[in-house]
TORMIGU-473015 format. One record per residue (C-alpha): y, z, x; residue in one letter; residue number from 1. Coordinates in nm, 4 decimals, always signed. Layout:
<sites>
(site (Y,Z,X),A,NUM);
...
</sites>
This chain:
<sites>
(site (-16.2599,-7.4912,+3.2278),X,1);
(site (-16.3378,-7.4895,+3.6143),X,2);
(site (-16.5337,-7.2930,+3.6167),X,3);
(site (-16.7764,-7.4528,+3.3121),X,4);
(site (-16.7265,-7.7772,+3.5916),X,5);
(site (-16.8697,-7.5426,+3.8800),X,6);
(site (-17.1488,-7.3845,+3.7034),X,7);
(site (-17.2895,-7.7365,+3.5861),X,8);
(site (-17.2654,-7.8139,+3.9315),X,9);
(site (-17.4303,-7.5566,+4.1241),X,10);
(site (-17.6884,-7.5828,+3.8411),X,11);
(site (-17.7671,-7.9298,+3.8842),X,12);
(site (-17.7524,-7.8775,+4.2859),X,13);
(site (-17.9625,-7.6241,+4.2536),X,14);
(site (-18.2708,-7.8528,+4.0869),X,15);
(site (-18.2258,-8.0959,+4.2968),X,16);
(site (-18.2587,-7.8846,+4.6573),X,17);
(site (-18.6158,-7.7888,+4.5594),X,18);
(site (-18.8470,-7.8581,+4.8453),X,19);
(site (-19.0752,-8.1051,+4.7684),X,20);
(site (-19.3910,-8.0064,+4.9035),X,21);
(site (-19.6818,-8.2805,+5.0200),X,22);
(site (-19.9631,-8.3969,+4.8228),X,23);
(site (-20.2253,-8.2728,+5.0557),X,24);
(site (-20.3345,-8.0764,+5.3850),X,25);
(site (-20.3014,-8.3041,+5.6458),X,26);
(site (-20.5872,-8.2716,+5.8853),X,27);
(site (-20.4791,-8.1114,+6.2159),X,28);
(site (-20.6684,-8.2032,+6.5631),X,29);
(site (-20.7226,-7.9394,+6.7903),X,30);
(site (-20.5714,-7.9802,+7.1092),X,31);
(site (-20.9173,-7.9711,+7.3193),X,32);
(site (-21.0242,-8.2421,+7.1420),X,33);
(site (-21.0395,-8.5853,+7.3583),X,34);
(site (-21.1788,-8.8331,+7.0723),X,35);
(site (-20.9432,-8.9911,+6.9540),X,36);
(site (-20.9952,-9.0064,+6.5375),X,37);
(site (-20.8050,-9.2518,+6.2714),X,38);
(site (-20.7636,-9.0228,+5.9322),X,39);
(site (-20.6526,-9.2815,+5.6719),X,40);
(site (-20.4245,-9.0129,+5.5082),X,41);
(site (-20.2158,-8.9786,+5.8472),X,42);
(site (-20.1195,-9.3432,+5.9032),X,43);
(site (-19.9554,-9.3477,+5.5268),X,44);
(site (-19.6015,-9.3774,+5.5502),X,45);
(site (-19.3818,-9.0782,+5.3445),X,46);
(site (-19.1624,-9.1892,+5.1053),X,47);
(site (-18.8665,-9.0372,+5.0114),X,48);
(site (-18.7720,-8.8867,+4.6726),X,49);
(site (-18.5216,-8.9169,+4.4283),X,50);
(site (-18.3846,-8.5582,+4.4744),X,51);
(site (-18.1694,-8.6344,+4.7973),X,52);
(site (-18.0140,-8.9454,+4.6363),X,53);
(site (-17.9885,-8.7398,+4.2737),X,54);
(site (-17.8111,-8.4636,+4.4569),X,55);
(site (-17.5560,-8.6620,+4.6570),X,56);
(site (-17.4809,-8.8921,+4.3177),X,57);
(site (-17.4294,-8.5662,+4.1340),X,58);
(site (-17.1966,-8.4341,+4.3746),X,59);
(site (-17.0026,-8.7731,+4.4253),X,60);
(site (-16.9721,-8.7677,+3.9953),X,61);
(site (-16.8452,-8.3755,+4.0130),X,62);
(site (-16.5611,-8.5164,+4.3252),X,63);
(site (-16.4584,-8.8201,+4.0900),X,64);
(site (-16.4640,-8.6309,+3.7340),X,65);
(site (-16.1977,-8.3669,+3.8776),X,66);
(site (-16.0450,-8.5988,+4.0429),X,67);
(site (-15.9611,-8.7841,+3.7651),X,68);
(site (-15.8585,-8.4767,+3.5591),X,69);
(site (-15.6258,-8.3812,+3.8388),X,70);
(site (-15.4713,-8.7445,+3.8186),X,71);
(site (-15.4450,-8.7439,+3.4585),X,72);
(site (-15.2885,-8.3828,+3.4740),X,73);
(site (-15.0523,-8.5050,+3.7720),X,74);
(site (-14.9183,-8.8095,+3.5490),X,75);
(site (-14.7864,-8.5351,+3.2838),X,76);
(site (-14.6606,-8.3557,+3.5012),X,77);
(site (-14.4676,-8.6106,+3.6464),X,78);
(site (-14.2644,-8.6855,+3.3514),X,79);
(site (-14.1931,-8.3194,+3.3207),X,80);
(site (-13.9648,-8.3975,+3.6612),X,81);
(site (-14.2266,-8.2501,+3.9286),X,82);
(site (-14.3462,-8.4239,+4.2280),X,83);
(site (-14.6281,-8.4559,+4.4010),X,84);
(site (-14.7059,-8.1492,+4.6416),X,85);
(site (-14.9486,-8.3756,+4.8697),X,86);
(site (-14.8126,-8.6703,+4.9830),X,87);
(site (-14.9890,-8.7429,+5.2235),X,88);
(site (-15.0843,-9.1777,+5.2199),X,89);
(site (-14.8824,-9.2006,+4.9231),X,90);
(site (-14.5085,-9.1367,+4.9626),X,91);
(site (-14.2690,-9.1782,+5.2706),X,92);
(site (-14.2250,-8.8905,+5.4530),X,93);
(site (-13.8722,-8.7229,+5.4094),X,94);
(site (-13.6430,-8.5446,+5.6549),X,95);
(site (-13.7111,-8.1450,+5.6524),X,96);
(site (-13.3501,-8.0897,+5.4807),X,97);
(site (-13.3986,-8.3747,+5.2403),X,98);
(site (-13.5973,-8.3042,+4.8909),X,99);
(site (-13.8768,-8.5184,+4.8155),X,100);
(site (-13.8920,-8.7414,+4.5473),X,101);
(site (-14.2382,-8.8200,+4.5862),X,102);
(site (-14.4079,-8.9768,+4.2175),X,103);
(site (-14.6833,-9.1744,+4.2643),X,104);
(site (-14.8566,-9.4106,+4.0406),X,105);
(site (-15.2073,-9.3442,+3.9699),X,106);
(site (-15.3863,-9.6070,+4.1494),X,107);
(site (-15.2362,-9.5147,+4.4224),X,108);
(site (-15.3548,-9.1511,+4.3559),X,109);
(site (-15.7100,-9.2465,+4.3206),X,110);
(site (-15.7051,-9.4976,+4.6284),X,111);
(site (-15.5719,-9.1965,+4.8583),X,112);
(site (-15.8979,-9.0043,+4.6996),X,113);
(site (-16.1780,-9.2714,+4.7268),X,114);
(site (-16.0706,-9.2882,+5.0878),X,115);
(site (-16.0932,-8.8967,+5.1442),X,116);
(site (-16.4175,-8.9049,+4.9527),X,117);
(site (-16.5566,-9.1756,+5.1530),X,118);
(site (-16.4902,-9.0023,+5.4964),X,119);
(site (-16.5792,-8.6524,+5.3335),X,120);
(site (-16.9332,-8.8552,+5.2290),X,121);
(site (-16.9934,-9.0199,+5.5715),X,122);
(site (-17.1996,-8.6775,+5.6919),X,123);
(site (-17.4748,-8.6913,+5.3847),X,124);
(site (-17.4832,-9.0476,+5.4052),X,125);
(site (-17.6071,-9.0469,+5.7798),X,126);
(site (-17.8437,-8.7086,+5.7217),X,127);
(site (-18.0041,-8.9515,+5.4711),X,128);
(site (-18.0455,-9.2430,+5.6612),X,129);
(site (-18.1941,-9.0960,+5.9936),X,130);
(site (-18.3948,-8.8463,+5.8289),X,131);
(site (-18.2295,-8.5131,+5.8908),X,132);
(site (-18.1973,-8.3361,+5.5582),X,133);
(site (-18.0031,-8.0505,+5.7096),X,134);
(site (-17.7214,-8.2689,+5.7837),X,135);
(site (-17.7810,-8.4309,+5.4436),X,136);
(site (-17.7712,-8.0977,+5.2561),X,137);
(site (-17.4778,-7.9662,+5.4608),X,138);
(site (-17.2484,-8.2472,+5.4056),X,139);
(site (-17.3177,-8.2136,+5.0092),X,140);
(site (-17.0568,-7.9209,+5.0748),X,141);
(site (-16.7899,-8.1987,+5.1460),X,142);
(site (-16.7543,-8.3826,+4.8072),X,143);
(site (-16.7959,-8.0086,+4.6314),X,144);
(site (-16.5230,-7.8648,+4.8289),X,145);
(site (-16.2927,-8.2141,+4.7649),X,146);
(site (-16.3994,-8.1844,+4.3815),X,147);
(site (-16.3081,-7.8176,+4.3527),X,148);
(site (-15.9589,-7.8642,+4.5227),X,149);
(site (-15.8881,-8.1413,+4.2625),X,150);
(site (-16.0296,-7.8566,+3.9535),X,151);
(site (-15.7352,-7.6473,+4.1086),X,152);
(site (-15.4402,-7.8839,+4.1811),X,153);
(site (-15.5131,-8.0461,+3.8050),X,154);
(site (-15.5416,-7.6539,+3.6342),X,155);
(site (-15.1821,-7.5478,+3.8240),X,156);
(site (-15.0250,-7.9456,+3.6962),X,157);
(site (-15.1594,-7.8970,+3.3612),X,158);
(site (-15.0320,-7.5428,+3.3330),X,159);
(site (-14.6818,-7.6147,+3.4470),X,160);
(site (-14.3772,-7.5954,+3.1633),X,161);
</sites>
């Protein structure tokens, strides 16, 4: 079923890191030139498109859908009698020679992972705002990796007998 998940992913990712390419040749001044010339078509300011903010929504929906499906998958589990292998934010650490009990609730679950989300999104976030699309297109690899770690951990929960 993951891997259904990562192809629609990589498609849609794919579609939405075509270059966009500019309407028109921008007229170049030599550089003996001394005049000094005003072309209309340089002084426009270059919006942005959709594709960045498309992309990064897309990725953010992939992180939150597994997540959610590893939640849901972790709650059954749970009443099988297993605990929860990462604890970390959500249960009390235990001595090494004690056995952990750990069971969260679900909200807590997904407030653990909207915080790890929001510090894995920080990167694209910034790229975006300053104008540096490698950074951008480089920290879409955060929420991706985040969302395939929950594909696994909810595939191994919903598997377990």
């Amino acid at each position: 079923m993951y891997r259904n998940c990562l192809l629609v992913f990589l498609l849609l990712c794919s579609v939405c890191v075509v270059a966009q390419l500019p309407d028109a040749p921008q007229p170049q001044p030599k550089l003996t030139d001394t005049v000094v010339t005003n072309f209309p078509s340089t002084l426009k300011v270059e919006g942005r498109g959709k594709r960045e903010p498309l992309a990064l929504a897309s990725a953010l929906v992939f992180a939150v859908g597994a997540d959610v499906y590893d939640v849901q998958a972790s709650e059954r589990s749970f009443k099988l009698g297993y605990v929860e292998t990462n604890t970390f934010l959500v249960c009390r650490e235990t001595r090494p020679d004690q056995v952990s009990t750990c069971r969260p609730s679900a909200s807590s679950l997904y407030q653990r992972d909207l915080i790890e989300l929001g510090i894995a999104t920080v990167p694209s976030v910034l790229g975006y705002v300053f104008h540096r699309p490698e950074f951008f297109y480089a920290g879409l690899a955060a929420p991706a990796v985040i969302g395939i770690k929950h594909l696994q951990g909810g595939y191994k929960a919903s598997h377990l007998k």
